[in-house]
C-alpha angles and dihedrals in degrees: 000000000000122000093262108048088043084061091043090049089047092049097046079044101052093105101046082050089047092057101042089050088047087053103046097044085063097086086070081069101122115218098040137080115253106164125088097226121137110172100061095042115112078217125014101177080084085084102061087029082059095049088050094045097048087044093054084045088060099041103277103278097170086083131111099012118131098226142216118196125196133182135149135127090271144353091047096108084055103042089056095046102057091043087052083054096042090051097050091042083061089057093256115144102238143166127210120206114184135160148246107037120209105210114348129045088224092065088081098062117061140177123177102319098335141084128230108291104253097230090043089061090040082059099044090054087042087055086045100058094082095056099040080059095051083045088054088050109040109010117114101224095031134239117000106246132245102275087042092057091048093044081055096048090057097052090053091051085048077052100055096034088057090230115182097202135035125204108198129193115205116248103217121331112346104240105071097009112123103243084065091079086083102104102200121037120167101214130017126191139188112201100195133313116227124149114291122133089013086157085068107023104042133280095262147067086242105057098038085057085043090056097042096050090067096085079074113111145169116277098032141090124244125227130188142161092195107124096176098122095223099049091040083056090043089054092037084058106046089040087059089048086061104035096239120148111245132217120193101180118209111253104168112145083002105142118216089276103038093055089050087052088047088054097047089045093050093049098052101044083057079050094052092237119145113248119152099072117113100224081047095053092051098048088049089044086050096048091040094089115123115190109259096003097131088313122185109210108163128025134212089040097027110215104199126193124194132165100217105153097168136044086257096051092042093052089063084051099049090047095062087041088063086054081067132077114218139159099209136017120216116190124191098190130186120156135170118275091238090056115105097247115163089060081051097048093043084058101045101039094072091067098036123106096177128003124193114202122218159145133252127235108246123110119230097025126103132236126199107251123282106220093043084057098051095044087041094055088041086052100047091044098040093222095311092111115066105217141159141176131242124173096210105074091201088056095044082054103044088046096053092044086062090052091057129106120200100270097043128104127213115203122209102195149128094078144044086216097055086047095050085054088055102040096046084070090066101032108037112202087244102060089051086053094057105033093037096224134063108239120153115207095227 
């Protein structure tokens, strides 16, 4: 894009930036709780008591959807995505709201191949500006956070758009996450439950499932692919409480992507969409392209960029990795200080030829320091694994493309931020915003 047109494009843009910085200065209001933390909030139910308040506020348009709810440690972004394509490939009107974005806001709000029009979300949050002040004045427990605007934003734009159905990702957890203010799904799924967040959702396998079971309600069917015996029994229990069907689907000597298949599939057929026919499956297969889920986006040598943040995240990882031949493997690595990174680097360093430790862009996140990662990877590896630390992640990057041969591989991951800071090379904002997907030409 040449000097020129990129003005042109910031300038046709202003509005849809002005709203995304508006929204995200909000969390500097004083008297409110702005940050999504469960578990050391006195009463987290605010949370879900806040998202009802501000959407009857708007006009309630969280109504007359047919919902489909998704939650899980991992697999989650990828499961909704390729029911949001099965339904629209059936000719059903849908939206599709996931979390977290890698380099544009709008990623996040999705119908039928397309994601929200820029200047339509800079007037919803226009249009939303009224009601956040009278929240600031009169709501109990102060202004709706960032992800709760967004989530309500997207609502408004289904809305608009006139979807049938609704495929949400969970933000984070299921119980008190904003998208489980919806009252009638008609499906509800748990991908897996492994330890992530553990700072917000509980320190073991069991209260994290018991959080995350809370999306279940009355009326829906339950979906999972979980096959540990105590949190099957803890969903089996709290499903019969509320009188909801459940699904647990056989995954024995399932790998990571067939079970997610087994639970798309599963969920359609309940749906009454088709989804055994061959020229189906491979539209689905096509749509089903999340930015920076194990994303190829160059080949000989690949460049890959994926956003595992977790060991169950990085095993799925690992496992399409091992799809792929390959001579070396080059690694440029930043994750958050509350991840939980030394079980991530152990698994990663045996396939690793070279990794380049880093940092990702963002302000006010943290990442795990820099020098404990270097001298923890030189450590586990006992100086089998070359590896140095830059600051600057695109100069981490640059510097390990020159390193590759034709049949290597150099892996971005460990962190959605970091790649948001790669991809972006690639797929400027600009051009998502103008085009409305995030497709790379490889």
């Amino acid at each position: 894009m040449n000097k020129m047109n990129k003005n042109i494009n910031q300038e046709k843009y202003e509005k849809y930036y002005s709203a995304v910085s508006y929204l995200e200065s909000l969390g500097n209001i004083g008297g409110g709780y702005q940050k999504t933390n469960l578990k050391s909030h006195p009463h987290p139910e605010m949370f879900i008591e806040r998202m009802k308040s501000f959407l009857k506020l708007v006009g309630n348009p969280e109504n007359n959807f047919k919902f489909i709810h998704i939650t899980g440690t991992s697999g989650k972004g990828g499961v909704s995505s390729s029911i949001h394509s099965s339904l629209i490939i059936s000719g059903k009107k849908t939206g599709l709201f996931t979390s977290p974005f890698v380099v544009s806001t709008i990623e996040k709000i999705k119908v039928g191949d397309k994601y929200i029009d820029p200047l339509v979300f800079a007037d919803i949050t226009e249009s939303l500006k009224p009601h956040i002040d009278e929240s600031i004045r009169s709501s109990k427990h102060g202004a709706p956070s960032y992800f709760e605007l967004i989530f309500t934003i997207a609502l408004i734009y289904f809305k608009m758009e006139k979807c049938e159905y609704v495929v949400l990702e969970v933000g984070l957890g299921g119980r008190y996450d904003a998208t489980n203010i919806i009252k009638n799904p008609l499906v509800t799924a748990i991908t897996n439950i492994d330890l992530d967040h553990t700072n917000i959702l509980g320190k073991n396998v069991e209260e994290i499932a018991r959080d995350k079971i809370g999306i279940v309600k009355k009326g829906s069917t339950f979906f999972t692919t979980e096959e540990n015996p105590k949190l099957i029994e803890i969903f089996k229990k709290t499903c019969k409480e509320i009188g909801v069907n459940v699904n647990i689907l056989d995954v024995k000597n399932l790998n990571y992507k067939e079970r997610n298949e087994l639970l798309v599939n599963s969920i359609c057929k309940y749906l009454k969409i088709e989804s055994n026919n061959e020229k189906f499956n491979k539209k689905i297969e096509f749509k089903n392209i999340l930015p920076a889920r194990f994303e190829i986006i160059k080949n000989n040598p690949h460049i890959i960029i994926d956003g595992a943040h977790n060991p169950s995240k990085i095993k799925s990882t690992l496992y399409n990795l091992s799809k792929l031949k390959y001579n070396k493997l080059y690694v440029l690595f930043a994750i958050s200080a509350d991840k939980d990174w030394k079980s991530v680097i152990k698994m990663i360093i045996p396939l690793a030829d070279t990794i380049y430790v880093t940092r990702f862009g963002i302000p006010g996140r943290n990442c795990i320091s820099l020098k404990l990662l270097l001298n923890s990877i030189v450590e586990i590896s006992k100086g089998k694994c070359k590896t140095k630390l830059y600051s600057d992640p695109v100069q981490a990057f640059l510097k390990l493309k020159e390193k590759l041969s034709k049949k290597d591989i150099l892996l971005v991951t460990g962190s959605f931020y970091l790649a948001g800071d790669i991809r972006k090379l690639y797929c400027s904002e600009e051009q998502i915003l103008k085009q409305r997907n995030s497709d790379i030409l490889i």
